[in-house]
N, CA, C and O atoms as CSV, one atom per row, in Angstrom:
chain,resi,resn,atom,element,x,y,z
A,1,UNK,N,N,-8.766,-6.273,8.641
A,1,UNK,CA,C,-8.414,-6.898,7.388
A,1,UNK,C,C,-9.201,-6.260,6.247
A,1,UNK,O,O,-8.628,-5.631,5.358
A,2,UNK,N,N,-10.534,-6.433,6.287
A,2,UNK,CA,C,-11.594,-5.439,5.003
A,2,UNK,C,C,-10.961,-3.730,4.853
A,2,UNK,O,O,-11.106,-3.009,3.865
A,3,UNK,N,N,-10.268,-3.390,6.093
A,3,UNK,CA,C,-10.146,-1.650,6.517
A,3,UNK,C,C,-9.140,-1.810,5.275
A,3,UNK,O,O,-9.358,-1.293,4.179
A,4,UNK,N,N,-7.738,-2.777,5.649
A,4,UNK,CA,C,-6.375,-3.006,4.827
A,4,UNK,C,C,-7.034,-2.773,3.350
A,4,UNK,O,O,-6.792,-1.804,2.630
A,5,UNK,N,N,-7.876,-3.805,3.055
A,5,UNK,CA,C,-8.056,-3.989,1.532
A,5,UNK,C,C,-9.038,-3.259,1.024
A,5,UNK,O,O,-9.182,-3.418,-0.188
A,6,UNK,N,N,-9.976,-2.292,1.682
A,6,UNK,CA,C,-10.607,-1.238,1.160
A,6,UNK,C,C,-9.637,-0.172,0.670
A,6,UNK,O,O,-9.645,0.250,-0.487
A,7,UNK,N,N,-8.856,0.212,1.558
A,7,UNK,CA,C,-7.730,1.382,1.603
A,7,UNK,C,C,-7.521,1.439,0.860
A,7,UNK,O,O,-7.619,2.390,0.084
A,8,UNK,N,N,-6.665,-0.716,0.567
A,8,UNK,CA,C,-5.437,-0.109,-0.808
A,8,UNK,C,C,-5.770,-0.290,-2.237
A,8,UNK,O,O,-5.134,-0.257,-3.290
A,9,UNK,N,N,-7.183,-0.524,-1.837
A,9,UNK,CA,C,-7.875,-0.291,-3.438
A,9,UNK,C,C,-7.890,1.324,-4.132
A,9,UNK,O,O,-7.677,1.870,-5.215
A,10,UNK,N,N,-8.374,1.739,-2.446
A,10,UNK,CA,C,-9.046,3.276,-2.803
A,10,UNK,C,C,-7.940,3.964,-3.246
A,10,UNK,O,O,-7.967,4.818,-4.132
A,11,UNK,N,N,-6.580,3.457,-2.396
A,11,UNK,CA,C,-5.829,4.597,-1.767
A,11,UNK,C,C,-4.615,4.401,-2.064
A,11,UNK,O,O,-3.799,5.260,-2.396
A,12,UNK,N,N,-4.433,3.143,-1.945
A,12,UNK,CA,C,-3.087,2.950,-1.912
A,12,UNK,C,C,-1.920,2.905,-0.968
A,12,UNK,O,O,-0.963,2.162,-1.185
A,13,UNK,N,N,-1.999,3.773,0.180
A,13,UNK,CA,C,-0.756,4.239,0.811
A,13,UNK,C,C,-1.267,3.819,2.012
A,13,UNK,O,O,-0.567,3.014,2.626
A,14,UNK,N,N,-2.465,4.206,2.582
A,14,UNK,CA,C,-2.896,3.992,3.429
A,14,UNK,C,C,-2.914,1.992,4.173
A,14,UNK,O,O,-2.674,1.467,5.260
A,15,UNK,N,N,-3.385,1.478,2.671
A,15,UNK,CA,C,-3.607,-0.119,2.665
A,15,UNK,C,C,-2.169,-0.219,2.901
A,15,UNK,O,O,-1.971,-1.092,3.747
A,16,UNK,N,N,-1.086,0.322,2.495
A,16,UNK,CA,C,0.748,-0.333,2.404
A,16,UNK,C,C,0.752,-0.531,3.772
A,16,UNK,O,O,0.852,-1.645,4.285
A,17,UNK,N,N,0.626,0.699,4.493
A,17,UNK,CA,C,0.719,0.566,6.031
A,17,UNK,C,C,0.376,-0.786,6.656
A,17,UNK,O,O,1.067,-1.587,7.286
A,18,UNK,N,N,-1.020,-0.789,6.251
A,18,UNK,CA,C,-1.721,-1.503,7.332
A,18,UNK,C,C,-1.140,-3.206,7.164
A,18,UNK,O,O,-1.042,-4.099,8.006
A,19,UNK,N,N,-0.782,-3.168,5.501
A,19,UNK,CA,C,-0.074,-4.323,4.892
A,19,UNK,C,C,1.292,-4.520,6.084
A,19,UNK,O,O,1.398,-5.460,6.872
A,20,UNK,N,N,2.257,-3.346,5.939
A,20,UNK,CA,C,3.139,-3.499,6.159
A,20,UNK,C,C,3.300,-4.286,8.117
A,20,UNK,O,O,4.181,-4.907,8.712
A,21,UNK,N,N,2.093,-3.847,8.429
A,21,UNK,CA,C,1.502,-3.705,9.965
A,21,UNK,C,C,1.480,-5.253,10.195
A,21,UNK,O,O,2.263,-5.889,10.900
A,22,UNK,N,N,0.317,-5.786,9.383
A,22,UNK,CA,C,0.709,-7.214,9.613
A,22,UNK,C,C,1.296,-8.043,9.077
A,22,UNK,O,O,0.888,-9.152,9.423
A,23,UNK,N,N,2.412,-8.090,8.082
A,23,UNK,CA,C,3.598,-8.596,7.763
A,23,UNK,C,C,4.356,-8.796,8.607
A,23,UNK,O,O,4.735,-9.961,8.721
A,24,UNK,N,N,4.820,-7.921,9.410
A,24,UNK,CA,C,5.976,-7.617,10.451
A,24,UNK,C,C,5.665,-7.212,11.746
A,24,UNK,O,O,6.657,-7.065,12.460
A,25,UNK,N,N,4.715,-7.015,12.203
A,25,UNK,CA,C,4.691,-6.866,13.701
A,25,UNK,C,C,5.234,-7.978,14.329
A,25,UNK,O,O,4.855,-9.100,13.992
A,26,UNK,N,N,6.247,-7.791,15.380
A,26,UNK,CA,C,6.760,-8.970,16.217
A,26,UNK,C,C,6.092,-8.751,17.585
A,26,UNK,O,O,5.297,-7.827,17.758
A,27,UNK,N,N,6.396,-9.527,18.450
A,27,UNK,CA,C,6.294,-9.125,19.996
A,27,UNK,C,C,7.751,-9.903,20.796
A,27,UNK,O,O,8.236,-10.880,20.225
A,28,UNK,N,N,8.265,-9.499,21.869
A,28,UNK,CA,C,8.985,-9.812,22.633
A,28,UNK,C,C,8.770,-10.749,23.555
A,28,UNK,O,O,8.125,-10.293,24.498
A,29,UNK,N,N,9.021,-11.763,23.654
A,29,UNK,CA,C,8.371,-12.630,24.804
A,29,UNK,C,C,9.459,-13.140,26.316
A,29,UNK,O,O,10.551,-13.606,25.992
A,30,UNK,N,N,9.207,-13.065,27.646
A,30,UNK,CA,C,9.713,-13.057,28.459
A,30,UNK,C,C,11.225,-13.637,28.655
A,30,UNK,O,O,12.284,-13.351,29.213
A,31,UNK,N,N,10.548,-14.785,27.712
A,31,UNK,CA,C,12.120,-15.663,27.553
A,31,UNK,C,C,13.144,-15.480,26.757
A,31,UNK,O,O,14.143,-16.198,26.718
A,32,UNK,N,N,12.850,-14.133,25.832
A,32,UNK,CA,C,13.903,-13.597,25.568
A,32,UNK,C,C,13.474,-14.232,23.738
A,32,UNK,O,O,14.056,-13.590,22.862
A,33,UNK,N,N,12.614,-15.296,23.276
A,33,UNK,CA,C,11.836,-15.058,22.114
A,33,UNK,C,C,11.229,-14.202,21.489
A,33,UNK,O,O,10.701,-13.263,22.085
A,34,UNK,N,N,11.170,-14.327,20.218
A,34,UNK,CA,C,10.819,-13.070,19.176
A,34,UNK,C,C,9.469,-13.499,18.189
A,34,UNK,O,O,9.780,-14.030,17.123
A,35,UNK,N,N,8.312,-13.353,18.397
A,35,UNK,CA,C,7.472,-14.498,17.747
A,35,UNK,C,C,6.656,-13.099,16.884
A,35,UNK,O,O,6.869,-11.900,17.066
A,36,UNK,N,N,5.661,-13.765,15.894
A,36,UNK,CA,C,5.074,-12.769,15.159
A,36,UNK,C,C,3.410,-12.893,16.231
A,36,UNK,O,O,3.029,-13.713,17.067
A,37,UNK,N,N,2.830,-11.695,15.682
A,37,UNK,CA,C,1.872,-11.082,16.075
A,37,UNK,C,C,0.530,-12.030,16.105
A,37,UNK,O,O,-0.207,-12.586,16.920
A,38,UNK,N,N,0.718,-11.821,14.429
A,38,UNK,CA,C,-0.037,-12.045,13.262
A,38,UNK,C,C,0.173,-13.753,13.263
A,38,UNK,O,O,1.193,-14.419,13.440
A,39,UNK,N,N,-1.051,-14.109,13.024
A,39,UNK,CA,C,-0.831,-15.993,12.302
A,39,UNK,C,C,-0.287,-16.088,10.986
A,39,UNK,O,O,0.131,-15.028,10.520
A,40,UNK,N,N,-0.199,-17.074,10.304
A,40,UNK,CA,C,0.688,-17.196,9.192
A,40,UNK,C,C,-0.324,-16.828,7.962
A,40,UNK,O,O,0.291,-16.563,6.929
A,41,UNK,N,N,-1.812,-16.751,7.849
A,41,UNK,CA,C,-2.738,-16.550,7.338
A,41,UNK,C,C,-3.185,-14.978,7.112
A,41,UNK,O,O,-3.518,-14.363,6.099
A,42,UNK,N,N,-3.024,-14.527,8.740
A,42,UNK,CA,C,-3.435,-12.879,8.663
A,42,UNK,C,C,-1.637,-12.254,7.594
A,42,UNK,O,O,-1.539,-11.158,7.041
A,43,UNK,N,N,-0.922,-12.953,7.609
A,43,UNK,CA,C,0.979,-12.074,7.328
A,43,UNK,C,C,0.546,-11.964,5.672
A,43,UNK,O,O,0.812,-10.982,4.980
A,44,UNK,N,N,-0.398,-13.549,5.042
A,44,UNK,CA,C,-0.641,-13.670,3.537
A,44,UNK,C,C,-1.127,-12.865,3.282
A,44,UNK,O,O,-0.722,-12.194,2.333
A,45,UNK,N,N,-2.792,-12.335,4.338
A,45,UNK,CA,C,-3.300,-11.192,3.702
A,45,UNK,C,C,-2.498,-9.717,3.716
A,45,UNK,O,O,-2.472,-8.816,2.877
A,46,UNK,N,N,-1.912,-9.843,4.910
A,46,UNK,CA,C,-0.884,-8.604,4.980
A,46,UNK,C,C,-0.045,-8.259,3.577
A,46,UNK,O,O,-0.169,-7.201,2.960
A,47,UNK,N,N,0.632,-9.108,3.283
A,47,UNK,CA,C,1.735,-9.597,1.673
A,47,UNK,C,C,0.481,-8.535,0.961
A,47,UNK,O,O,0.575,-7.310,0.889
A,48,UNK,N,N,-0.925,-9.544,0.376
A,48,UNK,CA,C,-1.549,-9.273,-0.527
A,48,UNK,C,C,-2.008,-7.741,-0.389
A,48,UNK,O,O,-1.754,-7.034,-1.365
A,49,UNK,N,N,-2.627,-7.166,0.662
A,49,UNK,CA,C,-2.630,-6.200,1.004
A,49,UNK,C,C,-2.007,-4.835,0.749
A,49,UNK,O,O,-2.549,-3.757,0.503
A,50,UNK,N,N,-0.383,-5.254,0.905
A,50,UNK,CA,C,0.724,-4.665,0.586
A,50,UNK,C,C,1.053,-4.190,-0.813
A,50,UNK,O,O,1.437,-3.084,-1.194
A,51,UNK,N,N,0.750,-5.563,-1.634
A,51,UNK,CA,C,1.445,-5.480,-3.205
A,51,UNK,C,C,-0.267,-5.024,-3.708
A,51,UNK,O,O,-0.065,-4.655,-4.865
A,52,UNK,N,N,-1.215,-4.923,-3.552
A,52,UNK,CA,C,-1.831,-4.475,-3.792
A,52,UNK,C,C,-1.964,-2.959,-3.832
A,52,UNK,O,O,-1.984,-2.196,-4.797
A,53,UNK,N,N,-2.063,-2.689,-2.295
A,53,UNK,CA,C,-1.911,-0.868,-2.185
A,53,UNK,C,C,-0.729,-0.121,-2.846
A,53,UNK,O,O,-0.667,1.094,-3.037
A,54,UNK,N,N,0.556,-1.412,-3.285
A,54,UNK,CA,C,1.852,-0.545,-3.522
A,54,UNK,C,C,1.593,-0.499,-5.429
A,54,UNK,O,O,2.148,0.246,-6.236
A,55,UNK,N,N,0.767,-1.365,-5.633
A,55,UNK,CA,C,0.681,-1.507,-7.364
A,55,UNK,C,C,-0.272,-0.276,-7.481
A,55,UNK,O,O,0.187,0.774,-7.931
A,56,UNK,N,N,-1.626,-0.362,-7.083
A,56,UNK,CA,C,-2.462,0.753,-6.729
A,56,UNK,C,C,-2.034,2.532,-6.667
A,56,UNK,O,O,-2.576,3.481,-7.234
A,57,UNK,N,N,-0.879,2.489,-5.759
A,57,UNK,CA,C,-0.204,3.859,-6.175
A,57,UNK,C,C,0.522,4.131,-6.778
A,57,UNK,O,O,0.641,5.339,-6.986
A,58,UNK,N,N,1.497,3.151,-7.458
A,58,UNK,CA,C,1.835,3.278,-8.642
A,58,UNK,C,C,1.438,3.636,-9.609
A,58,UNK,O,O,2.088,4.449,-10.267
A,59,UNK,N,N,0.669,3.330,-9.883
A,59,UNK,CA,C,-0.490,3.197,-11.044
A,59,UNK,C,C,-1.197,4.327,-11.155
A,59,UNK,O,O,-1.466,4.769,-12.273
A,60,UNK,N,N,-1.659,5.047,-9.848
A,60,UNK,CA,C,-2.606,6.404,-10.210
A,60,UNK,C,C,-1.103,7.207,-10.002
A,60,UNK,O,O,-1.221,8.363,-10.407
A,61,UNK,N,N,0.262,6.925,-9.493
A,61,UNK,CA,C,1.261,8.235,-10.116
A,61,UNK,C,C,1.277,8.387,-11.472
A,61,UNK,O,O,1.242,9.470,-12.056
A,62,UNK,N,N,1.333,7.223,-12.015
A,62,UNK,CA,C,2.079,7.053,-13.482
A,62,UNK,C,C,0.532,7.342,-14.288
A,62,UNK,O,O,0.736,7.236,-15.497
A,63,UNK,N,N,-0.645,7.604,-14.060
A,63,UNK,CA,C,-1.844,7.518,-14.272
A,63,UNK,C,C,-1.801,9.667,-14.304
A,63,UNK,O,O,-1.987,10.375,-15.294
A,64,UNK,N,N,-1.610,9.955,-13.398
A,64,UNK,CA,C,-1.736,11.479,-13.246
A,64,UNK,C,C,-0.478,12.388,-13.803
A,64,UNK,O,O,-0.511,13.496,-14.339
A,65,UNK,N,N,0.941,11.312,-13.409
A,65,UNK,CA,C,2.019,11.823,-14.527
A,65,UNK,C,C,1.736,12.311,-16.097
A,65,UNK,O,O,1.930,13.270,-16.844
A,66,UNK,N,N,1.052,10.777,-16.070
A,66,UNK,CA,C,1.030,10.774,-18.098
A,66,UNK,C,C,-0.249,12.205,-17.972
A,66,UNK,O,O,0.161,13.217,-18.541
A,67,UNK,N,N,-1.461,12.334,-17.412
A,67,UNK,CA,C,-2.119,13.073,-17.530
A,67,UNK,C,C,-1.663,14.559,-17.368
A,67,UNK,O,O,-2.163,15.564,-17.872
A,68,UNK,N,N,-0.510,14.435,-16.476
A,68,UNK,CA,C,0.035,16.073,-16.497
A,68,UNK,C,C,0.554,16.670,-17.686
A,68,UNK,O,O,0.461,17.713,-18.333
A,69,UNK,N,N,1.154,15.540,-17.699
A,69,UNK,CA,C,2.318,15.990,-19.021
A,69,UNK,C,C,1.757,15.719,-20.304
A,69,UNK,O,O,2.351,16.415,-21.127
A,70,UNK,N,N,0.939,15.066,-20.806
A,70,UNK,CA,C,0.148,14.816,-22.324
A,70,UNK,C,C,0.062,16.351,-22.418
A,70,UNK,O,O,0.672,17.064,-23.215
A,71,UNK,N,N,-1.212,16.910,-21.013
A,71,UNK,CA,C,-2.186,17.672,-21.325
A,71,UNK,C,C,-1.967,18.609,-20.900
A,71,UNK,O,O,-2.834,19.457,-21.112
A,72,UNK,N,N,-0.966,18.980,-20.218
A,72,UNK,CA,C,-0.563,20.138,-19.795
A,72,UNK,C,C,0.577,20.710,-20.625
A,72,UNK,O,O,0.818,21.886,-20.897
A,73,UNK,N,N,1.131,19.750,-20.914
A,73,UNK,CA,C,2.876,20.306,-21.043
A,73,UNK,C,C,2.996,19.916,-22.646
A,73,UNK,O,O,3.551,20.730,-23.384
A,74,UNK,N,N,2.593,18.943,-23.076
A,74,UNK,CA,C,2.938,18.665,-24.748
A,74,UNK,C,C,1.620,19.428,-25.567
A,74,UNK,O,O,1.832,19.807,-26.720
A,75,UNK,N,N,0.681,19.580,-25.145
A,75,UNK,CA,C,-0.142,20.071,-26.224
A,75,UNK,C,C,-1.002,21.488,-25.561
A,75,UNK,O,O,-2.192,21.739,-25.752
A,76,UNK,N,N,0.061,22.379,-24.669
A,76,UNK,CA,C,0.384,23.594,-24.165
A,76,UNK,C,C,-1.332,23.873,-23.605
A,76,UNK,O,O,-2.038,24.755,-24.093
A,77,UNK,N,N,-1.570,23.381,-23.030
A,77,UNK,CA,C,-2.756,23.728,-22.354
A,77,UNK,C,C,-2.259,24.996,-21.106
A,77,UNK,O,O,-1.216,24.925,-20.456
A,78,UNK,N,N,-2.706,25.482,-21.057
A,78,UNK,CA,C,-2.312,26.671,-19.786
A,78,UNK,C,C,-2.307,25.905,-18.216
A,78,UNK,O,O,-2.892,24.826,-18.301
A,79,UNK,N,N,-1.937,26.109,-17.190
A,79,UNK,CA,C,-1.958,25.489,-15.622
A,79,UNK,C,C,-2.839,26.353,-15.124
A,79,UNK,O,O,-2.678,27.561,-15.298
A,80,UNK,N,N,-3.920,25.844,-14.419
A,80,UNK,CA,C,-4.911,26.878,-14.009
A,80,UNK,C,C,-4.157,26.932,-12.030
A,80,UNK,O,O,-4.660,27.686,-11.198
């Protein structure tokens, strides 16, 4: 759970996974039931986890976009 929400601070993509991991993991059970993994508590942090790491990389695209293009491309800086 700390691994999830370190990630998708740092990272972003990495935390989606682990989000996405315990949101939805099911298991199969003998009788032919479909139950979740995860308790209903670990799926919340999973959610938070998720929209966290997915806002997170958003944010440094649109963060390194605007930085490409200000400073590269509108006020003709050279591409090293």
């Amino acid at each position: 759970m700390i691994i999830g929400y370190v990630s998708s601070l740092f990272g972003g993509f990495m935390g989606m996974i682990i989000g996405s991991i315990l949101v939805s993991a099911k298991k199969n059970l003998s009788d032919g039931n479909v139950v979740y993994v995860f308790n209903e508590k670990n799926r919340k942090h999973g959610k938070i986890i998720l929209y966290l790491g997915s806002s997170i990389l958003i944010l440094s695209i649109l963060f390194f976009m605007n930085w490409f293009f200000l400073e590269k491309v509108l006020f003709g800086r050279p591409l090293k």
